[in-house]
C-alpha positions in Angstrom: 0.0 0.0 0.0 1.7 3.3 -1.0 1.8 5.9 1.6 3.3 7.6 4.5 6.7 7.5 5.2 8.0 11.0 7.5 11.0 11.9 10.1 13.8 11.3 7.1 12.3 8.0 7.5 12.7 4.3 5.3 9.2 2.5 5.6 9.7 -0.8 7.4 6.7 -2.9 6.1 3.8 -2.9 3.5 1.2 -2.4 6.2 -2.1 -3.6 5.4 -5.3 -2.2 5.9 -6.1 -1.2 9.3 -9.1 -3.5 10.7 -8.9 -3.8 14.3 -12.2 -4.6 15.9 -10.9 -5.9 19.9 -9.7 -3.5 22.4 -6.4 -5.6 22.2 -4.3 -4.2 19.9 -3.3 -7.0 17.3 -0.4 -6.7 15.8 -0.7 -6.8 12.1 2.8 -8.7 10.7 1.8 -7.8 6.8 1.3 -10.8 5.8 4.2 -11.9 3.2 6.1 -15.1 3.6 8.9 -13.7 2.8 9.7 -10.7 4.4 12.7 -10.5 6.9 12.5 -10.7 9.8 13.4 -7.1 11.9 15.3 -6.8 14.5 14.7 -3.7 17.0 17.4 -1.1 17.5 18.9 -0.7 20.6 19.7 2.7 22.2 22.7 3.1 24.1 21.4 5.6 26.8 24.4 5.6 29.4 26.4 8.9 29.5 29.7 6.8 30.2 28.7 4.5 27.0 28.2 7.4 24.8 30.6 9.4 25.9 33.4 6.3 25.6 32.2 6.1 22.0 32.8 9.5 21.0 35.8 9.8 23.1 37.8 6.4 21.8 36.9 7.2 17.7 38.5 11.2 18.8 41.5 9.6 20.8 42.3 6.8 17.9 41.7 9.1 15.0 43.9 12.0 17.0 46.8 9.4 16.9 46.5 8.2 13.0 46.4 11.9 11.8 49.8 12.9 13.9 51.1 9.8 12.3 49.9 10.5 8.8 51.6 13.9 9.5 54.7 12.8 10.7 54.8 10.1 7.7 53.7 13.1 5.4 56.8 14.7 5.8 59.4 12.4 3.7 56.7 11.5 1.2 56.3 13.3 -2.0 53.5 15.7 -2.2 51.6 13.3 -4.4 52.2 10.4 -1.8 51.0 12.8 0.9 47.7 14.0 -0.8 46.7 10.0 -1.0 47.4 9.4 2.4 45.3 12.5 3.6 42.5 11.1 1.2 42.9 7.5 2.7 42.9 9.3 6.0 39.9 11.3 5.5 37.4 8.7 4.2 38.6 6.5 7.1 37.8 9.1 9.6 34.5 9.6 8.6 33.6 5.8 7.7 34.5 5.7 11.2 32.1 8.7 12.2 29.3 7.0 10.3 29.9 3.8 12.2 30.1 5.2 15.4 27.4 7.7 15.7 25.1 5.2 13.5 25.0 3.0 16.4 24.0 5.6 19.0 20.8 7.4 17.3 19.3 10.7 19.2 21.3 13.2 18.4 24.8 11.4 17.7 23.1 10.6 14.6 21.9 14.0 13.9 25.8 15.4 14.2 26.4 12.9 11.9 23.3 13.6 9.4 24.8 17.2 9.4 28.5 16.4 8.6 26.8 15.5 5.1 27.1 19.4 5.1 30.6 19.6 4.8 32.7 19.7 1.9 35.5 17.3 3.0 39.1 18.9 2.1 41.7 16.6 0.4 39.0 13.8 -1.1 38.6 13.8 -5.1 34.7 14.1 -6.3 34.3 10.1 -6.0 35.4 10.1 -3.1 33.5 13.4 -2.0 30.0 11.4 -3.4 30.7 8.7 -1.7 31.0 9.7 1.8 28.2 12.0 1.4 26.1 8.5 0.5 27.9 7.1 3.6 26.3 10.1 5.9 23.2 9.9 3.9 22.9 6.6 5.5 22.2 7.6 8.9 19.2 8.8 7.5 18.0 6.0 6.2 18.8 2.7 7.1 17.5 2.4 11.0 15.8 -0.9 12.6 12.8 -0.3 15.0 12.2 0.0 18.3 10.1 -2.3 20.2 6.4 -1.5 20.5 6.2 -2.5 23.8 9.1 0.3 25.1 6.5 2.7 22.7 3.1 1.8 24.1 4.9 2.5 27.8 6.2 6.3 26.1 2.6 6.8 25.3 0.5 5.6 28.3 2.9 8.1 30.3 1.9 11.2 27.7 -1.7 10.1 27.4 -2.2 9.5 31.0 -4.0 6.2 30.5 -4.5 3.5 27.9 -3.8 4.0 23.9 -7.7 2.8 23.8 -8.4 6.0 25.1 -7.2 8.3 21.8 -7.0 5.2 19.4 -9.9 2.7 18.4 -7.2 1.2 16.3 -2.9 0.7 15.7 -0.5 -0.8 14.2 1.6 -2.5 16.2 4.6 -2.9 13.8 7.0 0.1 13.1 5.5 1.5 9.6 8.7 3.7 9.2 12.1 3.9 11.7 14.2 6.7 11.6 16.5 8.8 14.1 14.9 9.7 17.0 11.4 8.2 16.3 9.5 6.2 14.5 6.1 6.2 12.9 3.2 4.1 13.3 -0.3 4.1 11.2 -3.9 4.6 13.8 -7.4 5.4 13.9 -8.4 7.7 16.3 -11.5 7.0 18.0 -13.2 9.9 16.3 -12.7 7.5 12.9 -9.7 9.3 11.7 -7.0 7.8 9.5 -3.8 9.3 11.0 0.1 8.4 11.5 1.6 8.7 14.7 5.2 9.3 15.2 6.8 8.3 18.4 9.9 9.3 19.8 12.3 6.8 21.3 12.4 6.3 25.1 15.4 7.5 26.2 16.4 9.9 23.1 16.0 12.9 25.2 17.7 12.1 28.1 21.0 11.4 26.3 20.6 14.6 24.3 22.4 16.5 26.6 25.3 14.1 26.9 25.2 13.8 23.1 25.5 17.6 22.1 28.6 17.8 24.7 29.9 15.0 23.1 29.4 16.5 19.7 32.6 19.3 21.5 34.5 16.2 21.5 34.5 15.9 17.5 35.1 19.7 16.8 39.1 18.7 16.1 38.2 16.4 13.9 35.6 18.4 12.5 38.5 21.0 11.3 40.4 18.3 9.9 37.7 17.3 7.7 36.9 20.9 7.0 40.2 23.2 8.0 37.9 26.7 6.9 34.7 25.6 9.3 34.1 27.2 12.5 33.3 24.1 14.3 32.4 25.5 17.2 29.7 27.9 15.4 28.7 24.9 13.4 28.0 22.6 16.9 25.9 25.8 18.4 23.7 26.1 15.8 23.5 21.4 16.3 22.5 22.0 19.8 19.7 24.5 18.6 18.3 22.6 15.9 18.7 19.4 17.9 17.2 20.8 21.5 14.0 21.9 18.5 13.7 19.0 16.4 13.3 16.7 19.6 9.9 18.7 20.7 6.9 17.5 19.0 5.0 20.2 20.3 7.3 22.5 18.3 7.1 20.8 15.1 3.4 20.1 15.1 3.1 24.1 15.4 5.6 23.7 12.6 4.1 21.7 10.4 0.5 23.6 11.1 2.1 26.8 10.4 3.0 25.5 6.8 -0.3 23.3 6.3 -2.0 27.1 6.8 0.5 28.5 4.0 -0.3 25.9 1.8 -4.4 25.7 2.3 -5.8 25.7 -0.9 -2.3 25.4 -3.1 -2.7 24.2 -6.6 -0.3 21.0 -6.1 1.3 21.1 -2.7 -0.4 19.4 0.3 0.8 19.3 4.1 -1.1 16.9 6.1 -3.0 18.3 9.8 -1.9 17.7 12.8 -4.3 16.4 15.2 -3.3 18.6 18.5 -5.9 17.4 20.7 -3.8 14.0 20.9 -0.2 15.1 19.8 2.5 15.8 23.0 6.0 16.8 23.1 7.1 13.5 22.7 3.9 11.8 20.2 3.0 13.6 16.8 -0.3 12.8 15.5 -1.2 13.5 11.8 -3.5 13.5 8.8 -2.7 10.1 6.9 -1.6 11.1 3.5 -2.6 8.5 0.5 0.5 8.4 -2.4 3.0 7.4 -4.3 6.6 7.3 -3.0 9.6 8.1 -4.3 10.8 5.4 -6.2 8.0 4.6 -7.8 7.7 8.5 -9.2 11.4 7.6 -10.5 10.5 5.5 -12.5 7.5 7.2 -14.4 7.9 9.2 -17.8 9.9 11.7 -18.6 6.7 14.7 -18.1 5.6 13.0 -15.1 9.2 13.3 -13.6 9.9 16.6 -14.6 6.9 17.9 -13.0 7.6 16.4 -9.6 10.8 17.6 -9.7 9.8 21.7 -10.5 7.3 20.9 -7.6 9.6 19.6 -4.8 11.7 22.7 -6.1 9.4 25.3 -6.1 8.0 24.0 -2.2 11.9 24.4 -0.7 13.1 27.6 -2.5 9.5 29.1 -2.5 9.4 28.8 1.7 13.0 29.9 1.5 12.8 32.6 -0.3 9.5 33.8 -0.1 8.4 32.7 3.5 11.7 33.2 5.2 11.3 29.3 6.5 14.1 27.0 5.8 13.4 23.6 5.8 16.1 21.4 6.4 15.1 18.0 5.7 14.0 18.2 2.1 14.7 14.1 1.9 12.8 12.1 -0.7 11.6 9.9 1.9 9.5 13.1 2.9 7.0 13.8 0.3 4.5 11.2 -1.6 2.6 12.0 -5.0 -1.0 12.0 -4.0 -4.2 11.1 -6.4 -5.0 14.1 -7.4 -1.4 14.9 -8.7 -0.5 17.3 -6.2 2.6 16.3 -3.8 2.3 15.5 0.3 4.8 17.3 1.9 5.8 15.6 5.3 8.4 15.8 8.7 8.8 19.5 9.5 11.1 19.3 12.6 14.0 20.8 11.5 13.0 24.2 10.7 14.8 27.3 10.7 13.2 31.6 10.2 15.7 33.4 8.3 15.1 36.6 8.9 15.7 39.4 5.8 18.8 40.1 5.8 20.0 36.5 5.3 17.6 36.1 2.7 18.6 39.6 1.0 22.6 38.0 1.2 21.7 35.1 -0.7 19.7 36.8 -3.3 22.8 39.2 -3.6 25.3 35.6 -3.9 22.9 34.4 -6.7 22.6 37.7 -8.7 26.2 37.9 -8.7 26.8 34.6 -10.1 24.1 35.3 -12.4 26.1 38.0 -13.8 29.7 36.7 -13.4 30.7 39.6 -11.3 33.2 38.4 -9.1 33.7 41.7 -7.4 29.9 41.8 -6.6 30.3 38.2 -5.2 33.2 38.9 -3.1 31.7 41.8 -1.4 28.9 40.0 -0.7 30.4 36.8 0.5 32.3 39.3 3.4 29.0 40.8 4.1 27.1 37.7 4.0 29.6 36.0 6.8 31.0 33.3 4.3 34.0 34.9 4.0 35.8 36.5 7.4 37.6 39.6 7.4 40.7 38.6 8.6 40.8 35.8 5.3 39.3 38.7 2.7 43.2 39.5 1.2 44.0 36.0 1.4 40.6 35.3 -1.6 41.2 36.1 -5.1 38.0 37.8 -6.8 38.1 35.4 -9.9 38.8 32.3 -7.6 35.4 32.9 -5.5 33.5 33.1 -8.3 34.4 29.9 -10.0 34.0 27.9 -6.4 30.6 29.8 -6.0 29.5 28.7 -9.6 30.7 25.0 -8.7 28.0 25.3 -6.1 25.1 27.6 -7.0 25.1 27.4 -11.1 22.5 25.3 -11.5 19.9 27.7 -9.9 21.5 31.5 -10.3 21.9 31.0 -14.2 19.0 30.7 -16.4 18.9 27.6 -19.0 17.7 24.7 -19.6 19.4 21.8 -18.1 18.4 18.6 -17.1 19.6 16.6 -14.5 21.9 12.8 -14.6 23.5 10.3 -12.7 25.9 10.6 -15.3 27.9 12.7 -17.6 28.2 16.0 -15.5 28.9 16.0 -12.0 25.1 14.8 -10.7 23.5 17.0 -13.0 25.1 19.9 -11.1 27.0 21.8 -14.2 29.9 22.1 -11.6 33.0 23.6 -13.5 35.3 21.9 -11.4 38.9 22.8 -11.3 41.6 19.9 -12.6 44.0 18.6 -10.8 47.1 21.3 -11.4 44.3 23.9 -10.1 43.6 22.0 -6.4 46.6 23.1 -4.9 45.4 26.8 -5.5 41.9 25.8 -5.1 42.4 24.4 -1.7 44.1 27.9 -0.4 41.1 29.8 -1.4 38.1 27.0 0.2 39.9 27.0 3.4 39.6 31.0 4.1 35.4 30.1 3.3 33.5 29.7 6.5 29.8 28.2 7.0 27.6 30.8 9.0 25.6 28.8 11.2 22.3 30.2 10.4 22.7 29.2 6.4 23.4 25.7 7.2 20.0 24.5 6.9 19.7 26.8 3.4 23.3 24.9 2.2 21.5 21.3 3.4 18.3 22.1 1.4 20.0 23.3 -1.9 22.3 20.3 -1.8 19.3 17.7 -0.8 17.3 19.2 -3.6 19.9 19.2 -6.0 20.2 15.0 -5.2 16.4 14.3 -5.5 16.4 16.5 -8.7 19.5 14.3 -10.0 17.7 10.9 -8.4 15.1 12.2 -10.9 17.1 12.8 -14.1 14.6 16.3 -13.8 15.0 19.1 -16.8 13.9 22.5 -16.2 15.0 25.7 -16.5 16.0 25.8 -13.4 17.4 29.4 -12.6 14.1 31.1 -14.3 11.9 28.8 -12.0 14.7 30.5 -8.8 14.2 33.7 -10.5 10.8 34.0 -9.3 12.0 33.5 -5.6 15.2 35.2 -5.7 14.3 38.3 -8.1 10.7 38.5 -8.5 10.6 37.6 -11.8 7.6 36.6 -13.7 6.4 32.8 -13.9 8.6 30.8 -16.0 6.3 27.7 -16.2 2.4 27.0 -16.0 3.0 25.9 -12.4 4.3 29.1 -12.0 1.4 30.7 -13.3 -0.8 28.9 -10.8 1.0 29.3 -8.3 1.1 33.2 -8.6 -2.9 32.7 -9.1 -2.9 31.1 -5.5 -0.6 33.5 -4.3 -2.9 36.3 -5.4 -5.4 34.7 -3.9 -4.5 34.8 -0.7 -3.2 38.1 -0.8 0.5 37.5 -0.6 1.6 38.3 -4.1 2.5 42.1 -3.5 4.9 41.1 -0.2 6.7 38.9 -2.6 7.7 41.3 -5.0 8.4 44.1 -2.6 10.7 41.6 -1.0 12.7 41.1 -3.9 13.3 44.3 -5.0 14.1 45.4 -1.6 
């Protein structure tokens, strides 16, 4: 049965049609033969087991870098760059490992590594450990549903009978820090719950202090990051994204936004039975992910301008930046228009952020890289103290490795193959790293655009996943410039926009 899958979340199981008559709650198996067998995650919630983890990868990784170093210094420089490669990816296969087997929000630090453009790996090897990190995401066994049913008698105050005439035992998807479960409520409602894993919270704390522990590694991965920015801006989104309170206003905040939208649809959150630690929402019919990939070429395309147009439109029009913009997270309902799910990690950018990357994209647009370096300094990408060190010509060809795709107007469509993931990325070759490296490592990642660097790139990979053509950077133009509808979405969606009265706050946002 297609449908819901949320929280960053794999589904677990085909579930079958809910039919529960007894007050017992059967458990429904799905009843294939030949499905495995799955075995429930375990959730190390000791501080001194945590912290030993984090602590003995830091230690042991500490020692094989000095030695790399030391090693480094009789090898040629060609010698030395494959060694700091082999280094690298073992560090963070390590990192993936480690903090896959701890959940909460070890996991999360690791999810948000994904972020980081590792220094010294070739593009393979970049793409790679990206899918590595990705992982976290995606591949996580479920808990129990008899340590859930004890979560939820504690924040119902009484029986699951009480708010549910009907669930599903078994785990429909599993993901980070909760895991999702389909019910009828006993008001006859089709909904999906999402519970969070006992436990989770409690090692927060000693997770984020953990997440100190990694900051030197951190700067080996990425020597221009300011680590320390980057894990205060973790323990922000984190401390959020573990409130279900918080994302249920979240997610009703954009279900009100979207009311009525001619092919975007955000489920409701039922509030009357959702808690900080249970989410309760609207069960969402569709089609997931890979079954879209595999549909024609105009059915494609169209998902694809729509999964675009949801992200940069609440970026760049709403000031809300969505950080989870994972396939896993949206489902292609009946009626053609696209479920958007899981809004827990949510960031307001407030105008000037917004005005800094509209400023980035206009001067890539343009190819001024004198433009683009000013506004790099004033948009906190680039510090002061590095600005001599940055050649003018250099930024603009790293900044068009990145943003292309969606500053510059043309048609492209998106591969697996050929260019780099569809991305148009004018990478430098190999005599040009050297330089190359010099210039990345004065770059620094403000913490508030992290979650605007983790949509692009996420939507960039589903685009890709896709093989999606558009013209991508007119569609952006609308968000970033106020330019006029590129496409007949477009045109309905500035019909909806009008609608509602929000058209004219657009435009005078993007001329201001």
């Amino acid at each position: 049965m297609p449908g819901l899958v949320c929280d960053s979340a794999r589904s677990t199981s085909n579930s079958r049609a809910l039919g529960l008559t007894s007050s017992r709650y059967a458990r429904l198996m799905s009843a294939q033969d030949d499905d495995p067998p799955l075995e429930a995650g375990k959730l190390p919630t000791g501080r001194l087991a945590r912290t030993a983890r984090v602590g003995g990868l830091v230690t042991g990784q500490g020692l094989r870098w000095a030695g790399m170093r030391t090693a480094n210094r009789v090898r040629t420089p060609e010698r030395a760059a494959a060694a700091q490669s082999q280094r690298t990816a073992a560090l963070v296969e390590q990192l993936v490992e480690q903090l896959g087997q701890m959940r909460g929000a070890a996991m999360k630090v690791g999810q948000m590594l994904s972020l980081v453009e590792f220094d010294g790996l070739d593009e393979d090897e970049q793409d790679e450990l990206q899918r590595k990190l990705g992982a976290l995401r995606d591949d996580v066994p479920p808990v129990p549903f008899g340590d859930l049913e004890k979560l939820m008698r504690r924040e119902f105050g009484g029986p699951l009978r009480r708010v549910f005439s009907e669930f599903d035992e078994r785990a429909f998807a599993a993901a980070s820090i909760g895991q999702v479960h389909r019910a009828v409520t006993v008001d006859g409602d089709d909904v999906v719950v999402k519970v969070q894993y006992p436990g989770v919270a409690e090692a927060v704390e000693t997770d984020l202090r953990n997440a100190m522990l990694l900051l030197p590694l951190v700067k080996r991965l990425a020597p221009g990051l300011d680590a320390r920015a980057l894990a205060a801006e973790l323990r922000e989104r984190i401390s959020e994204e573990l409130d279900y309170e918080l994302e249920g206003q979240n997610q009703r905040r954009i279900e009100r936004l979207m009311r009525g939208h001619p092919f975007v649809r955000v489920p409701r959150v039922h509030t009357d039975v959702s808690t900080r630690r249970v989410l309760v929402s609207e069960y969402i019919e569709g089609e997931r992910f890979e079954t879209v990939r595999r549909a024609g070429e105009v059915e494609r395309d169209r998902y694809g301008e729509i999964v675009f147009r949801f992200y940069f439109g609440l970026r760049y029009r709403d000031r809300i930046a969505l950080g989870d913009p994972h396939p896993g997270n949206y489902l292609l309902c009946p009626d053609g228009r696209i479920g958007f799910l899981d809004f827990g990690l949510l960031r307001d950018v407030d105008a000037v952020r917004v005005a800094a990357e509209r400023a980035i994209a206009l001067a890539v647009r343009d190819g001024d890289a004198t433009a683009l370096k000013a506004v790099l300094l004033a948009g906190g990408y680039l510090p002061a103290s590095r600005a001599d060190a940055v050649d003018a010509d250099w930024a603009l060809m790293l900044m068009r490795m990145v943003i292309k795709w969606y500053a510059v107007p043309g048609e492209r469509r998106f591969s697996p193959g050929g260019e780099r993931n569809g991305w148009d990325r004018e990478r430098p070759d190999s005599e040009q790293r050297a330089a190359t490296k010099t210039q990345i490592d004065q770059f620094t990642l403000p913490p508030e655009s992290i979650l605007i660097r983790r949509m692009h790139r996420i939507v960039a990979v589903v685009l890709m996943q896709l093989r999606a053509g558009a013209d991508w950077g007119a569609i952006a133009a609308e968000y970033l410039h106020g330019a006029p509808p590129a496409t007949l979405l477009g045109d309905a969606e500035a019909d909806f926009l009008a609608r509602r009265g929000r058209g004219a706050r657009v435009g005078l946002e993007a001329a201001g």
